[in-house]
C-alpha positions, 0 to 999 in steps of 0.5 A, a space after each residue: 672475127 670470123 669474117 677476117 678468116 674467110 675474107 679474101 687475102 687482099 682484104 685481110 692485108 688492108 684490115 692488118 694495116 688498119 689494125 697497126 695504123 691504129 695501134 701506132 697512132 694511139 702510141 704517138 699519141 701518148 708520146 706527143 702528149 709529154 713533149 711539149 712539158 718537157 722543158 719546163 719540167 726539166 728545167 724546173 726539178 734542175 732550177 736552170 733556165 730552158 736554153 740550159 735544160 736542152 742539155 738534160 733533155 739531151 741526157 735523157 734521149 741519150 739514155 732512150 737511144 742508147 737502151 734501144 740500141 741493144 734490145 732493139 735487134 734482139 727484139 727485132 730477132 723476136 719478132 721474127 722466131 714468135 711474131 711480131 704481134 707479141 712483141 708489139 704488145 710488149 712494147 707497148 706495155 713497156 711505154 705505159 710503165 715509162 709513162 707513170 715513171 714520168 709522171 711521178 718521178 720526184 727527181 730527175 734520176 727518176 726520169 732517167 730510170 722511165 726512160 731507161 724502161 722505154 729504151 729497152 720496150 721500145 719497138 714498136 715502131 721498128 716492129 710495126 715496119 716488119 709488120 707492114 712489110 710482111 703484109 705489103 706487095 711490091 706495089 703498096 710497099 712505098 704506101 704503106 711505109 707511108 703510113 707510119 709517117 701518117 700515124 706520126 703526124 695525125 698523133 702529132 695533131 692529137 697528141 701535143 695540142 691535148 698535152 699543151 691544154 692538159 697543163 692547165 690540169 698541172 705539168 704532170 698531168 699530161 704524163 698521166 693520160 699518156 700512161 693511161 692512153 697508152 695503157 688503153 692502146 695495149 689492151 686494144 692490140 691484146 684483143 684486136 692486133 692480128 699477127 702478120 708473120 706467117 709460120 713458114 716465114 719464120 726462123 729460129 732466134 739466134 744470139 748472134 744475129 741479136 748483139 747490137 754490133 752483130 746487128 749492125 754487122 748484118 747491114 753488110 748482106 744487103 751491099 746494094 743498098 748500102 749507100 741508101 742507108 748511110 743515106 737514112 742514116 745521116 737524114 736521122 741523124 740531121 732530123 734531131 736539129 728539130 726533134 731535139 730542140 724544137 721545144 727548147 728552141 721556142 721556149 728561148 727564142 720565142 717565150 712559147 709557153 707549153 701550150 703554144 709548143 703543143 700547137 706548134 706540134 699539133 700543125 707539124 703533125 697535120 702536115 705530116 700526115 697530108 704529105 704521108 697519108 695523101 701527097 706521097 700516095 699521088 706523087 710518088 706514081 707520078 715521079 718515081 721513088 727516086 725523084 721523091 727521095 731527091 726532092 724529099 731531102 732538099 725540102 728538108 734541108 731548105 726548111 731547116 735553113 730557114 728555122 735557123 734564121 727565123 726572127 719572129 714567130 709566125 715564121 716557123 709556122 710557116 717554115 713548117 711547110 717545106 720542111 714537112 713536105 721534105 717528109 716524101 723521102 723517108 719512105 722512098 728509102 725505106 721502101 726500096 731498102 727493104 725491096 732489097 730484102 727477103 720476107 724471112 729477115 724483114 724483122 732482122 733488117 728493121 732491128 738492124 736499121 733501128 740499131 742504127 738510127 739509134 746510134 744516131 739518137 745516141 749521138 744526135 741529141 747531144 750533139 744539137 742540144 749541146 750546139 743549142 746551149 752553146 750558143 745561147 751561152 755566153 761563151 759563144 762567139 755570137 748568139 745563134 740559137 739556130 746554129 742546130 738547124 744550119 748542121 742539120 740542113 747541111 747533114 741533109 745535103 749530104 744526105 741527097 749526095 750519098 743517096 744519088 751516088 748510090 741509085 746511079 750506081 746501082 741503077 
C-alpha cells in the first residue's frame, strides 16, 4: 500500500481504474449470473407462459428503476460530500442483500421486495463514473468511460454462461453464487478500493440538489450539452427492446433453455468487451468522438432491425455484431457530457444522468415487454414478437438525429 502513496500521480490513476474495473466486473458478474432464470422463474411461481412472464419481468425492472430514481442523486449528493469509495461499498453490499432476496423468496411479492432493496443501493455503476471522472484527464476521458462498457461485457462473458450451467444445480442456484459473489466483491473493495475524490474537490450535501425532480432540474446548468443527453436518453430508453426481452424473446421465439440464454449472453458480453476495452480505444483517435457516436447508433439501430426479423436461431448470434459494435457511442457521449462539467459536481452530473435513464428504465421495461406480450397474444393483428426490436431501431434513429443537431449546433 505504501508504493500507492509514493508512486507518481499518473500510476496512482492507472491503479484507481484497475481498482474499479475490478469491483464493477465481480458486480456484472453477480447480475449476469440470475438473467438467464429469470423467465422460468417467473414464469413458474406465476404458472403462466414465458411470452406472458415478460410482463412480470417488467413489473419487476419497473420497481429497480423507479427506487433508483429517487435515491440515485442523493447518493450521487453523497458521494460527492463523503467520497465515492463509501458509497460504492454501500451499494455493493445492497445488492449482495438483493441476491439472497431472489434466492429464497417463496413468491413473487418477494422478488418485489429484493428488487426494491437494490433500487435503493443501486449506485454503483452512476458512482464508479464519478470515480473515473475524477481520476481521468481530458485525453483518457473517452478510454476510461470505455471501461465501464469493458467491465459490462467481460461480466457478461462470465456471468450468464456460469448461471446457465449453475441450473443444473436448480433454478435458484445461480441467486446464490450471486450473493455470495457479490458479497465477496464487497470485501475486496472494503480492503482494497481507494478513494478517488480529493478533499478540495468536495462540497456540502444539500436536500435541494438531492430530490429526483430537483436532480433532473440540474441538467438545466450544463444547456450545452442538452441535446446530447436527450440524445442518451432515447439510446436507453431504445436499449430496453434488448435488455428487457432478450431472454423472453429466445425462450418464445426460439425454445432457448436458461443455458442457451446464458450463452447467448455470454457472446454478448465478449463483443462488448472488444468493441469497449479494444475497438473504441483505436477508433476513437482515428474518427473522432463525433463520428463515433454517429456510426455508434446506426449500427444499434441496424441490429435492432435485424433481431426483429430474425427466423432462425443462428441469426441472432450473428446480429449480435453490428449491434454490439453500435456499443462505440455510449461513451462518446458520456465523455463529451461530462467534459462539459466541473470536477466538483462530477457526482451530481452522474446522479443526475442516472435519474434520468432511470425514468426511462421506469417507462421502458414496460413499454417493450407489454409491446412483447401483446403481440404474441392473441389479440394481436399479426404475430410479431419482434415488434420491441423495430421501436427500439427507430428510437435509436431518432437518437443520432437529435445527437447531430446538438454537436453542430454547438460546434
Amino acid at each position: 500500500m505504501l508504493f500507492h502513496y509514493f508512486a507518481a500521480p499518473n500510476m496512482k490513476k492507472q491503479a484507481a481504474i484497475g481498482f474499479i474495473f475490478i469491483t464493477l466486473l465481480i458486480d456484472v458478474i453477480g447480475w449476469g449470473l440470475i438473467i438467464p432464470v429469470m423467465p422460468q422463474l417467473i414464469a413458474g411461481m406465476k404458472h403462466i407462459p414465458v411470452n406472458a412472464a415478460s410482463k412480470e419481468g417488467g413489473l419487476l425492472l419497473f420497481v429497480y428503476a423507479f427506487m433508483q430514481f429517487i435515491c440515485a442523486p442523493i447518493l450521487g449528493n453523497l458521494s460527492d460530500q463523503y467520497g465515492r469509495r463509501p458509497v460504492i461499498l454501500f451499494s455493493l453490499f445492497g445488492f449482495g442483500i438483493d441476491y439472497i432476496f431472489l434466492g429464497f423468496a417463496p413468491s413473487f411479492g418477494w422478488l418485489f421486495l429484493g428488487r426494491t432493496i437494490s433500487g435503493i443501493t443501486g449506485a454503483s455503476f452512476t458512482t464508479a463514473s464519478a470515480y473515473i471522472a475524477d481520476v481521468s484527464t481530458p485525453e483518457t476521458r473517452t478510454k476510461n468511460f470505455g471501461l465501464i462498457g469493458a467491465a459490462f461485457g467481460l461480466g457478461f462473458i462470465i456471468g450468464p454462461a456460469i448461471g446457465g450451467l449453475l441450473t443444473g444445480w436448480g433454478i435458484r442456484a445461480p441467486f446464490y453464487a450471486a450473493a455470495i459473489l457479490t458479497l465477496l466483491n464487497w470485501l475486496y473493495g472494503y480492503f482494497v478500493l481507494p478513494e478517488s475524490l480529493a478533499l478540495e474537490n468536495r462540497r456540502k450535501f444539500e436536500w435541494k440538489r438531492a430530490n429526483p425532480l430537483g436532480s433532473l432540474l440540474n441538467l438545466k446548468k450544463y444547456p450545452a450539452v442538452g441535446g446530447l443527453i436527450f440524445a442518451l436518453t432515447l439510446v436507453y430508453l431504445g436499449s430496453h427492446a434488448v435488455q428487457s426481452n432478450w431472454s423472453y424473446f429466445t425462450a418464445y421465439r426460439f425454445q432457448w433453455t436458461p443455458k442457451t440464454i446464458g450463452i447467448s449472453l455470454a457472446v454478448v458480453g465478449a463483443l462488448v468487451a472488444s468493441v469497449q476495452a479494444g475497438l473504441i480505444r483505436v477508433i476513437t483517435p482515428k474518427i473522432g468522438t463525433e463520428r463515433c457516436i454517429y456510426i455508434g447508433l446506426l449500427l444499434y439501430a441496424i441490429g435492432m432491425f435485424l433481431f426483429a426479423v430474425a427466423n432462425q436461431s443462428w441469426m441472432m448470434f450473428v446480429f449480435l455484431i453490428p449491434y454490439c459494435l453500435g456499443g462505440i457511442a455510449g461513451p462518446a457521449l458520456q465523455s463529451t457530457i461530462s467534459g462539459h462539467v466541473p470536477p466538483n459536481s462530477q457526482g451530481e452530473l452522474q446522479g443526475s444522468l442516472t435519474s434520468l435513464i432511470s425514468v426511462t428504465a421506469i417507462i421502458g421495461p414496460l413499454v417493450m415487454t407489454n409491446l412483447f406480450s401483446y403481440f404474441t397474444s392473441d389479440k394481436a393483428p399479426i404475430l410479431f414478437p419482434g415488434a420491441p426490436f423495430v421501436l427500439g431501431g427507430i428510437l435509436m434513429l431518432m437518437s443520432s438525429v437529435v445527437a447531430y443537431k446538438s454537436l453542430k449546433q454547438n460546434g
